[in-house]
C-alpha positions in Angstrom: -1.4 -3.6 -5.3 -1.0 -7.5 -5.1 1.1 -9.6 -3.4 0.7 -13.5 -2.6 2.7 -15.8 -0.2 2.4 -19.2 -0.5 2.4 -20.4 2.9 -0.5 -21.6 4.5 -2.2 -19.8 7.8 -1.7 -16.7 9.3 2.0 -16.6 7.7 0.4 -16.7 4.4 -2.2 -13.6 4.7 -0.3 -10.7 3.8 -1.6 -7.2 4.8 -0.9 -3.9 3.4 0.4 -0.4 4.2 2.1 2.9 3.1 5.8 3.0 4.1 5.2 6.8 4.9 2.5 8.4 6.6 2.7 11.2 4.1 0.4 9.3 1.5 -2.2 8.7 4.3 -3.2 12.2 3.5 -4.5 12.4 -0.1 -5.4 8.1 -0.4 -6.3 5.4 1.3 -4.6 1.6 1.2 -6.9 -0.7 2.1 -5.2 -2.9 4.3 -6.9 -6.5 3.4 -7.0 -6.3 -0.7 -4.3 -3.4 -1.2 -6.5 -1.4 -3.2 -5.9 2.3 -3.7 -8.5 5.1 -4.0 -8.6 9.0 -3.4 -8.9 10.9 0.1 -9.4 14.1 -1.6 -9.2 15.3 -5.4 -6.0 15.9 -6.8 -4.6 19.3 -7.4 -2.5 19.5 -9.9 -1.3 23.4 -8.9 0.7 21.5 -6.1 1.8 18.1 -8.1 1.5 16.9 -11.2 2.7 13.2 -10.1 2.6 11.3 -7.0 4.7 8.3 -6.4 3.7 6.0 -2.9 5.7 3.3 -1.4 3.3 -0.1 -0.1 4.5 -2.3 1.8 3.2 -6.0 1.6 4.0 -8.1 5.0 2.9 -11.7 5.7 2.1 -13.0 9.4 5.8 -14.6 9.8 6.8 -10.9 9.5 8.6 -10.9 5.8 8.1 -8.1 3.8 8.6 -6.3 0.1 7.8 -2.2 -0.8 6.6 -1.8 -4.3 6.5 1.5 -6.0 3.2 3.3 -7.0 3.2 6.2 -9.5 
């Protein structure tokens, strides 16, 4: 995930995280890049899709959720 800001500074580095604590159990966000990558394999016997909410927030405290599936 990718999000920019242009402000300059602190209010310009945005940091990442999973709107609900659920997803911290099968992958992990990488809070500084917002890259994505498996806790655990996937079982497809208990879902066969997973959709995560990531939140994007910038130092002045704005933020946007994007949808992962």
């Amino acid at each position: 995930v990718t999000a920019t800001d242009t402000d300059e500074g602190f209010n310009g580095h945005v940091k990442y995280s999973f709107k609900k604590e659920t997803d911290m159990a099968i992958f992990h966000l990488d809070s500084e890049n917002g890259a994505i990558s498996l806790l655990q394999s996937l079982d497809f016997e208990e879902g066969d899709a997973y959709e995560l909410e990531v939140q994007g927030r910038d130092g002045g405290g704005l933020f946007d959720t994007a949808k992962v599936s």
